[in-house]
mmCIF file of the C-alpha atoms, coordinates in Angstrom:
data_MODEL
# 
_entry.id   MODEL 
# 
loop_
_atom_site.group_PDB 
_atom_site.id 
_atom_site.type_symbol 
_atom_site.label_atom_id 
_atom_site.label_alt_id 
_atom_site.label_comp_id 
_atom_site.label_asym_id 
_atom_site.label_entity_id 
_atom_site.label_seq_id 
_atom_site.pdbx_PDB_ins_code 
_atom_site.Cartn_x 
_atom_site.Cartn_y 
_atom_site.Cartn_z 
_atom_site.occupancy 
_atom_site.B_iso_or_equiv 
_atom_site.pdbx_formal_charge 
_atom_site.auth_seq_id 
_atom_site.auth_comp_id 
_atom_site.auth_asym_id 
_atom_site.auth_atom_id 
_atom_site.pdbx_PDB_model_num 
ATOM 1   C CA . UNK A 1 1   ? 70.704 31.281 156.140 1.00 0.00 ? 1   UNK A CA 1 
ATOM 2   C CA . UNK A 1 2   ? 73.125 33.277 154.354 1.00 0.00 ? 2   UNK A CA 1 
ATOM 3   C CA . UNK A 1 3   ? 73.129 35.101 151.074 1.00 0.00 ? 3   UNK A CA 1 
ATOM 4   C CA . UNK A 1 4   ? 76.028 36.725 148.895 1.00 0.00 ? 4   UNK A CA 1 
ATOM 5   C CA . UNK A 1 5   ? 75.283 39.345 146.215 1.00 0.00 ? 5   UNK A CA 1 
ATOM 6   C CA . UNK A 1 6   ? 78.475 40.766 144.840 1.00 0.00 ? 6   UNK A CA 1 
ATOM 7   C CA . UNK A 1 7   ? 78.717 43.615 141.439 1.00 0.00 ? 7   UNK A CA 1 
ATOM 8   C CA . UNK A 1 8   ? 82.196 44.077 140.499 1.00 0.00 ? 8   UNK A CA 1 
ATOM 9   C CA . UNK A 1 9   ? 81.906 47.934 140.993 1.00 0.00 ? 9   UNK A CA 1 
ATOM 10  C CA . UNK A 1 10  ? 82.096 46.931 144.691 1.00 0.00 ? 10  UNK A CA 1 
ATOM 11  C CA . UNK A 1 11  ? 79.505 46.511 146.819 1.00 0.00 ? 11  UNK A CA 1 
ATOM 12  C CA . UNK A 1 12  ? 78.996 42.805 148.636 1.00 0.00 ? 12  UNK A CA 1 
ATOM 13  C CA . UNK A 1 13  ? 75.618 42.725 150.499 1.00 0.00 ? 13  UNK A CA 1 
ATOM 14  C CA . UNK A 1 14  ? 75.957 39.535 152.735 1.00 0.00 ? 14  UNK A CA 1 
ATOM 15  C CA . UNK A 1 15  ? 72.274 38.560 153.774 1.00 0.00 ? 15  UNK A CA 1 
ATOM 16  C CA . UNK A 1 16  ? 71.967 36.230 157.386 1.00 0.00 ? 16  UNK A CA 1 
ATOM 17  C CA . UNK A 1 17  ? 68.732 35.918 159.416 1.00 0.00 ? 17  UNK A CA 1 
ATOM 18  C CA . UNK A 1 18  ? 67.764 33.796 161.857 1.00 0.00 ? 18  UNK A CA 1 
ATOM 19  C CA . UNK A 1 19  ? 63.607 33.420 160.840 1.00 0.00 ? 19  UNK A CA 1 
ATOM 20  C CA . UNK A 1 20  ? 62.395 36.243 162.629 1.00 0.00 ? 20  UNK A CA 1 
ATOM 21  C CA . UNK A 1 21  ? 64.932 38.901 161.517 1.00 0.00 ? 21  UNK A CA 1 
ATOM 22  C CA . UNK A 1 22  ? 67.313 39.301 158.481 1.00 0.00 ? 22  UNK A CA 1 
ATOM 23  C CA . UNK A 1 23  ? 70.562 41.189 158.601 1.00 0.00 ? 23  UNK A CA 1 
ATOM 24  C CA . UNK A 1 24  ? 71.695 42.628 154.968 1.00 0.00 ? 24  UNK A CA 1 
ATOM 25  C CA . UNK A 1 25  ? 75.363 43.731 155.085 1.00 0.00 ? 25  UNK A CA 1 
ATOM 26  C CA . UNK A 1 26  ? 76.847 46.268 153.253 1.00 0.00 ? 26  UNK A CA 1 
ATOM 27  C CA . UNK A 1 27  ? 79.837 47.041 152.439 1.00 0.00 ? 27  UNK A CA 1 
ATOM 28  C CA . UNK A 1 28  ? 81.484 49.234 149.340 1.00 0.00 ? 28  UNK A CA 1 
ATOM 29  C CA . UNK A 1 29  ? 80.090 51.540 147.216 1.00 0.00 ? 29  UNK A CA 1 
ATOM 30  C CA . UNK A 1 30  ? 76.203 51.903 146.735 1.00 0.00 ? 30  UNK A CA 1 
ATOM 31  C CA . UNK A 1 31  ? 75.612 54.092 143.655 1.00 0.00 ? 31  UNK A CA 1 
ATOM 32  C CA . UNK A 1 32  ? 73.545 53.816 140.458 1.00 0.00 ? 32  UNK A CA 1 
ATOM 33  C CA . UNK A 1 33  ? 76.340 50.816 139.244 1.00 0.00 ? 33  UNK A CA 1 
ATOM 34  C CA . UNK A 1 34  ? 75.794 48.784 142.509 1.00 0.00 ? 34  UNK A CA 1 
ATOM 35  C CA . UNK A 1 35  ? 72.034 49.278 143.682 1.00 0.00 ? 35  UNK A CA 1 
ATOM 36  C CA . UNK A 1 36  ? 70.934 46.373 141.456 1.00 0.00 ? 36  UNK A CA 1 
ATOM 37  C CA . UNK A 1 37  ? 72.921 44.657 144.073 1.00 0.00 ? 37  UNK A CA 1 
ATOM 38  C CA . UNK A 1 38  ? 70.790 45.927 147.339 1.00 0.00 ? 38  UNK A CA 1 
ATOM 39  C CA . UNK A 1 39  ? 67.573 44.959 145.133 1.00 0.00 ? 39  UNK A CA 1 
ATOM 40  C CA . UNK A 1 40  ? 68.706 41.511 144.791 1.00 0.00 ? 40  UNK A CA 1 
ATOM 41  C CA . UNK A 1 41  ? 69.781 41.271 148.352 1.00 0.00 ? 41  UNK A CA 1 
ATOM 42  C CA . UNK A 1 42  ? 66.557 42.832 150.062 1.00 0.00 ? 42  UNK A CA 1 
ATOM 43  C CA . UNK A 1 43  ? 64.154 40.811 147.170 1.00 0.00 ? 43  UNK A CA 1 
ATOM 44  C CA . UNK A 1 44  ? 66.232 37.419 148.572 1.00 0.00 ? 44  UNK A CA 1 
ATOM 45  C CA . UNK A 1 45  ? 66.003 38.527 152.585 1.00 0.00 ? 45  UNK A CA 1 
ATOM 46  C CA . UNK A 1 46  ? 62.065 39.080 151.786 1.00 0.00 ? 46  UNK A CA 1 
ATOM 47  C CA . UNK A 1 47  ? 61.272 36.052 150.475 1.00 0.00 ? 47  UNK A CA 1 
ATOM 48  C CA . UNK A 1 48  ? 62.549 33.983 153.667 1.00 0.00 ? 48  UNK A CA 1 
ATOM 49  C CA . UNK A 1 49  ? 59.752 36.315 155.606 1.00 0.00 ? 49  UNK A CA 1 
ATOM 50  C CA . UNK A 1 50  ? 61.208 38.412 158.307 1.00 0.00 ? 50  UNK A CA 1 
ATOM 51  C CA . UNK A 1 51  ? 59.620 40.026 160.676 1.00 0.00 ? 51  UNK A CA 1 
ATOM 52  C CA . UNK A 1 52  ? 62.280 42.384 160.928 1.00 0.00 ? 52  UNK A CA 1 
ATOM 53  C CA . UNK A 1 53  ? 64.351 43.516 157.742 1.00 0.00 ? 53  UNK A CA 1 
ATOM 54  C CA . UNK A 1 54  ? 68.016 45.515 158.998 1.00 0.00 ? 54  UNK A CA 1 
ATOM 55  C CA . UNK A 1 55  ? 70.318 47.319 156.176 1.00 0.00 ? 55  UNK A CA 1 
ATOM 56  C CA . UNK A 1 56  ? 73.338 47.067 158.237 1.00 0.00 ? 56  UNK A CA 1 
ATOM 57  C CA . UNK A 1 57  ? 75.283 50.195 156.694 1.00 0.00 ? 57  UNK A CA 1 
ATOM 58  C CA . UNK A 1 58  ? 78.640 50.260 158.626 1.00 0.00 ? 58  UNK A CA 1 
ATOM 59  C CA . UNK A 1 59  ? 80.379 48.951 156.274 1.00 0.00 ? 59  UNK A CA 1 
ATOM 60  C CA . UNK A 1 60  ? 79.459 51.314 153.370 1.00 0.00 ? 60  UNK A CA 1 
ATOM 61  C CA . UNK A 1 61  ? 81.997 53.528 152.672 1.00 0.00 ? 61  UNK A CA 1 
ATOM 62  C CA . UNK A 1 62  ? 80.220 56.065 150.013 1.00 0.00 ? 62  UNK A CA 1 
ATOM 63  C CA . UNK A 1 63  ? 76.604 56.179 149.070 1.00 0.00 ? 63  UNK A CA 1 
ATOM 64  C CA . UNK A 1 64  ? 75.056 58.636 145.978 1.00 0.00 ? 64  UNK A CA 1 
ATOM 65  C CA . UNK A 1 65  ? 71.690 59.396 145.476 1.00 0.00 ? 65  UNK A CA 1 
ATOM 66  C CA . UNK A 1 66  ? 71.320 55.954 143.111 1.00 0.00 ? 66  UNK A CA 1 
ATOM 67  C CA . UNK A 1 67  ? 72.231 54.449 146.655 1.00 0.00 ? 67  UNK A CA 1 
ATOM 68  C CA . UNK A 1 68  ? 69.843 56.246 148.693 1.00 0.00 ? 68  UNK A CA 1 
ATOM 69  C CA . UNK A 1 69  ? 67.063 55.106 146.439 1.00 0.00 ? 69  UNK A CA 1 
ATOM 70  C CA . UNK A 1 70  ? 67.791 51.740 146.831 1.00 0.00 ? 70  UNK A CA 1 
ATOM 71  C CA . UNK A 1 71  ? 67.746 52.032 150.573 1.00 0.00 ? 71  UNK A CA 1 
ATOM 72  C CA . UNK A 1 72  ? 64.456 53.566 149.998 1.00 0.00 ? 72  UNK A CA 1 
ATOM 73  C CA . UNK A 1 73  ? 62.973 50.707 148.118 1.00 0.00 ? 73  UNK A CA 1 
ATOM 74  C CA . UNK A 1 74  ? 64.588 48.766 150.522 1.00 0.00 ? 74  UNK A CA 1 
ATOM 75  C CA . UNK A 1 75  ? 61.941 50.437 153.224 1.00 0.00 ? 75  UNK A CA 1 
ATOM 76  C CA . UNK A 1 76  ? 58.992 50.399 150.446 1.00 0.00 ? 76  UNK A CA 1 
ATOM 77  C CA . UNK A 1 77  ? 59.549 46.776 149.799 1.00 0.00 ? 77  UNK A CA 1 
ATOM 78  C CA . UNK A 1 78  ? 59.719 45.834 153.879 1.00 0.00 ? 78  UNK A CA 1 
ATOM 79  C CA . UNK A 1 79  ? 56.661 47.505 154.216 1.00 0.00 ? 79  UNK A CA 1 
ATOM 80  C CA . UNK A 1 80  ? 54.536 46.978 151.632 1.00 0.00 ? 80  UNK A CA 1 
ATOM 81  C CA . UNK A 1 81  ? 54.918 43.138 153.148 1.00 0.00 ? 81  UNK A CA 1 
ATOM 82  C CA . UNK A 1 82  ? 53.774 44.304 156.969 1.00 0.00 ? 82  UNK A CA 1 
ATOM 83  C CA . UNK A 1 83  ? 57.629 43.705 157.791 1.00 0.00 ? 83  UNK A CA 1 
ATOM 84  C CA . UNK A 1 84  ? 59.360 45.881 159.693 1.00 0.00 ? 84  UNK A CA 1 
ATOM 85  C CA . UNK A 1 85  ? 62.590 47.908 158.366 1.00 0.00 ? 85  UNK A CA 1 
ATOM 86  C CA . UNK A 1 86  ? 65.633 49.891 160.161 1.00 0.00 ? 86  UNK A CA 1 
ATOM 87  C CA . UNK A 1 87  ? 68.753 50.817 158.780 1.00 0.00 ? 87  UNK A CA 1 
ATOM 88  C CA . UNK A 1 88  ? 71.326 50.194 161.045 1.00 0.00 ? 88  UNK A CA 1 
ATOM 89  C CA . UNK A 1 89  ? 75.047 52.032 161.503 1.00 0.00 ? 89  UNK A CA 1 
ATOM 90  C CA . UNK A 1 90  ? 75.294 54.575 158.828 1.00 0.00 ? 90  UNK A CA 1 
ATOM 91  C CA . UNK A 1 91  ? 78.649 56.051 158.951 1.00 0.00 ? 91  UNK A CA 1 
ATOM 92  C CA . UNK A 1 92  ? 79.117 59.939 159.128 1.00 0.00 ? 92  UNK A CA 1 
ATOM 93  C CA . UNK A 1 93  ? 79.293 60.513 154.990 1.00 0.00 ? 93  UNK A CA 1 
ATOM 94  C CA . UNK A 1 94  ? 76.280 58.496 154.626 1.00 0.00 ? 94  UNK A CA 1 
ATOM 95  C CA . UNK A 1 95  ? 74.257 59.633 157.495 1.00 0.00 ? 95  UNK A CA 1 
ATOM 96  C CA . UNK A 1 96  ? 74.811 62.898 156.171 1.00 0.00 ? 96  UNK A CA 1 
ATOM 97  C CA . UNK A 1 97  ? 73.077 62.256 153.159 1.00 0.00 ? 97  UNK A CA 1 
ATOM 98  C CA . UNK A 1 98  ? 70.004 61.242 154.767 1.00 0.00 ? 98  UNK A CA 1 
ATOM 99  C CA . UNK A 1 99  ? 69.530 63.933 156.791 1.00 0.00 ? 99  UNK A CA 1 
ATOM 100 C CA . UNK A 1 100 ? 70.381 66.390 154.020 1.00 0.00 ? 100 UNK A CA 1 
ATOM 101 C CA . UNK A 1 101 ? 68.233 64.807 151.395 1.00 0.00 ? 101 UNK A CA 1 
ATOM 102 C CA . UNK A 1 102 ? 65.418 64.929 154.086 1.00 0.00 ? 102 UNK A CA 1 
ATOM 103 C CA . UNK A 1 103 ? 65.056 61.162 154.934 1.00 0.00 ? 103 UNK A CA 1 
ATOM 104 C CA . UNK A 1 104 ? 66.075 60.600 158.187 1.00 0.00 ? 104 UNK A CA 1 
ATOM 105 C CA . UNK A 1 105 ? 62.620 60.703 159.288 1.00 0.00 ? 105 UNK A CA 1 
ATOM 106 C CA . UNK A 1 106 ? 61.602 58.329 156.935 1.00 0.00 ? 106 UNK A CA 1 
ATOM 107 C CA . UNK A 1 107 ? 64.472 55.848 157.207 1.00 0.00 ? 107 UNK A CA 1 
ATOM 108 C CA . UNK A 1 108 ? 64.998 56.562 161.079 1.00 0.00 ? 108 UNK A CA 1 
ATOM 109 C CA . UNK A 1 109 ? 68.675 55.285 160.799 1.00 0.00 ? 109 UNK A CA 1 
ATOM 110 C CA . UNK A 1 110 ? 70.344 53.826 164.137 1.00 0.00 ? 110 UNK A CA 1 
ATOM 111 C CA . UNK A 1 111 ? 73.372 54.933 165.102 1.00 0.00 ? 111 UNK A CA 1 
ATOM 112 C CA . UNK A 1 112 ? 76.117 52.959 165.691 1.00 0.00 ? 112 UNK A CA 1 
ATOM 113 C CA . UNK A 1 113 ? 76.205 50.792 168.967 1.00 0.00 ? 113 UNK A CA 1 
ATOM 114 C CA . UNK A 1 114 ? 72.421 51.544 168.603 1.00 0.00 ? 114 UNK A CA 1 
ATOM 115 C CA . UNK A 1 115 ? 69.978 48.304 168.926 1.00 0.00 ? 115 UNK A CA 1 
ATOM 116 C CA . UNK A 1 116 ? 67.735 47.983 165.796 1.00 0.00 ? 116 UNK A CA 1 
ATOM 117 C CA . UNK A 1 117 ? 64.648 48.807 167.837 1.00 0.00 ? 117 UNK A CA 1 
ATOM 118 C CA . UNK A 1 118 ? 63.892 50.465 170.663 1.00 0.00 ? 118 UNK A CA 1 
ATOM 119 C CA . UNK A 1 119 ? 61.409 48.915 173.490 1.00 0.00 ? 119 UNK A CA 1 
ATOM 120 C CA . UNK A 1 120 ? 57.569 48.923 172.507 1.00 0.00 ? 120 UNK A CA 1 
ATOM 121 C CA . UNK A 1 121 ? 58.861 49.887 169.318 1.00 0.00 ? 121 UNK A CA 1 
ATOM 122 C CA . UNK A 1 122 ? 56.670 48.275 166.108 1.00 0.00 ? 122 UNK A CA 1 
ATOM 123 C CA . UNK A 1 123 ? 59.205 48.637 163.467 1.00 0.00 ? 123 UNK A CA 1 
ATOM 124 C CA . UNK A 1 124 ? 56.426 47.407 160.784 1.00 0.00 ? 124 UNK A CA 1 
ATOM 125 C CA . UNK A 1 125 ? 55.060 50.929 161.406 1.00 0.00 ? 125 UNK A CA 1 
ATOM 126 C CA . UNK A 1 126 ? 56.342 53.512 159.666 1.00 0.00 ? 126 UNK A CA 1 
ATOM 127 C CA . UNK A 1 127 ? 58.305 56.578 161.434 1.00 0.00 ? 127 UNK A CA 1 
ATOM 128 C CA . UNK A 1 128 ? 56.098 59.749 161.635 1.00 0.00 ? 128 UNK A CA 1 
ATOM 129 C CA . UNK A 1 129 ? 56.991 62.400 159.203 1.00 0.00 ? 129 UNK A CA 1 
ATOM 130 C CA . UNK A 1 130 ? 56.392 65.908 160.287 1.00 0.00 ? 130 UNK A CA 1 
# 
Protein backbone atom coordinates (compact mmCIF):
# COMPACT_ATOMS: atom_id res chain seq x y z
CA UNK A 1 0.00 0.00 0.00
CA UNK A 2 1.20 3.34 -0.65
CA UNK A 3 0.55 6.72 0.86
CA UNK A 4 1.40 10.41 -0.32
CA UNK A 5 1.43 13.34 2.13
CA UNK A 6 2.72 16.44 0.46
CA UNK A 7 2.82 20.47 2.34
CA UNK A 8 3.78 22.94 -0.14
CA UNK A 9 6.77 24.13 2.06
CA UNK A 10 8.33 20.88 0.75
CA UNK A 11 8.42 17.89 2.33
CA UNK A 12 6.66 14.61 0.48
CA UNK A 13 6.56 11.63 2.93
CA UNK A 14 5.72 8.62 0.58
CA UNK A 15 4.38 5.76 2.95
CA UNK A 16 4.76 1.77 1.37
CA UNK A 17 4.65 -1.38 3.55
CA UNK A 18 4.25 -4.65 2.82
CA UNK A 19 1.95 -5.85 6.25
CA UNK A 20 4.65 -6.53 8.45
CA UNK A 21 6.77 -3.37 7.94
CA UNK A 22 6.05 0.22 6.68
CA UNK A 23 8.59 2.39 4.97
CA UNK A 24 7.84 6.37 5.39
CA UNK A 25 9.96 8.38 2.91
CA UNK A 26 11.20 11.58 3.33
CA UNK A 27 12.29 13.87 1.39
CA UNK A 28 12.58 17.99 1.71
CA UNK A 29 12.49 20.06 4.44
CA UNK A 30 11.14 18.89 7.95
CA UNK A 31 10.67 22.00 10.11
CA UNK A 32 7.85 23.47 12.22
CA UNK A 33 5.90 24.32 8.51
CA UNK A 34 6.21 20.63 7.34
CA UNK A 35 5.99 18.28 10.53
CA UNK A 36 2.17 18.25 10.27
CA UNK A 37 3.18 16.32 7.27
CA UNK A 38 5.34 13.39 9.17
CA UNK A 39 2.21 13.28 11.70
CA UNK A 40 -0.10 12.52 8.99
CA UNK A 41 2.23 10.10 7.37
CA UNK A 42 3.29 8.04 10.59
CA UNK A 43 -0.73 8.35 12.00
CA UNK A 44 -1.63 6.66 8.24
CA UNK A 45 1.50 3.92 8.35
CA UNK A 46 0.08 3.05 12.05
CA UNK A 47 -3.17 2.39 11.32
CA UNK A 48 -2.31 -0.46 8.62
CA UNK A 49 -0.42 -2.17 11.86
CA UNK A 50 3.22 -2.72 11.31
CA UNK A 51 5.27 -4.55 13.09
CA UNK A 52 8.03 -2.54 12.09
CA UNK A 53 7.64 1.36 11.50
CA UNK A 54 11.09 2.88 9.31
CA UNK A 55 11.49 6.89 8.83
CA UNK A 56 13.57 6.50 5.84
CA UNK A 57 15.57 9.94 6.14
CA UNK A 58 17.92 9.93 3.06
CA UNK A 59 16.16 11.96 1.32
CA UNK A 60 15.81 14.87 3.82
CA UNK A 61 17.86 17.51 3.00
CA UNK A 62 17.49 19.93 6.27
CA UNK A 63 15.77 19.13 9.49
CA UNK A 64 15.16 21.95 12.60
CA UNK A 65 14.26 21.20 15.88
CA UNK A 66 10.23 21.36 14.76
CA UNK A 67 11.58 18.33 12.61
CA UNK A 68 13.29 16.48 15.21
CA UNK A 69 10.16 16.52 17.29
CA UNK A 70 8.21 15.04 14.83
CA UNK A 71 10.65 12.22 14.40
CA UNK A 72 10.30 11.91 18.04
CA UNK A 73 6.59 11.46 18.07
CA UNK A 74 7.18 9.43 15.30
CA UNK A 75 9.11 6.90 17.94
CA UNK A 76 6.41 7.75 20.83
CA UNK A 77 3.59 6.90 18.55
CA UNK A 78 5.42 3.37 17.23
CA UNK A 79 5.79 2.50 20.60
CA UNK A 80 3.13 3.36 22.52
CA UNK A 81 1.39 0.64 19.91
CA UNK A 82 4.14 -2.33 20.84
CA UNK A 83 5.52 -1.55 17.18
CA UNK A 84 8.82 -1.31 16.58
CA UNK A 85 10.59 2.04 15.19
CA UNK A 86 14.14 2.85 13.42
CA UNK A 87 15.05 5.71 11.55
CA UNK A 88 16.84 4.80 8.70
CA UNK A 89 19.71 6.89 6.51
CA UNK A 90 20.03 10.21 8.10
CA UNK A 91 22.31 12.24 6.07
CA UNK A 92 25.39 14.03 7.72
CA UNK A 93 23.38 17.59 8.57
CA UNK A 94 20.67 15.66 10.06
CA UNK A 95 22.53 13.03 11.87
CA UNK A 96 24.28 15.76 13.36
CA UNK A 97 21.42 17.07 14.97
CA UNK A 98 20.60 14.01 16.71
CA UNK A 99 23.60 13.41 18.20
CA UNK A 100 24.01 17.03 19.26
CA UNK A 101 20.55 17.44 20.64
CA UNK A 102 21.30 14.16 22.59
CA UNK A 103 18.96 11.67 20.75
CA UNK A 104 20.85 9.32 19.06
CA UNK A 105 20.41 6.99 21.81
CA UNK A 106 16.93 7.33 21.79
CA UNK A 107 16.28 7.29 18.04
CA UNK A 108 19.30 4.80 17.33
CA UNK A 109 19.46 6.07 13.65
CA UNK A 110 20.98 3.55 10.93
CA UNK A 111 23.40 4.62 8.84
CA UNK A 112 23.26 4.49 5.41
CA UNK A 113 23.69 1.01 3.64
CA UNK A 114 22.72 -0.03 7.24
CA UNK A 115 19.74 -2.79 7.50
CA UNK A 116 16.86 -1.47 9.72
CA UNK A 117 17.63 -4.06 12.38
CA UNK A 118 20.27 -5.87 13.42
CA UNK A 119 20.00 -9.86 14.18
CA UNK A 120 18.11 -10.77 17.54
CA UNK A 121 17.33 -7.29 17.51
CA UNK A 122 13.49 -6.45 19.01
CA UNK A 123 13.03 -3.11 17.54
CA UNK A 124 9.58 -2.78 19.65
CA UNK A 125 12.03 -2.31 22.55
CA UNK A 126 13.29 0.76 23.14
CA UNK A 127 17.24 1.59 22.84
CA UNK A 128 18.90 1.87 26.33
CA UNK A 129 19.67 5.33 27.40
CA UNK A 130 22.65 5.77 29.58
Amino acid sequence: MTDEHASGAYLRARGVGDGTTELVLLSGELDLATAPVVDRAVEAALKRGPELLVLDLQGLDFCDCSGLRALLRARLAALAEQRGFRILAPRPTVLRLISMSGCAKLLDPVPPGGAPTAPGDDPRRPPPVG
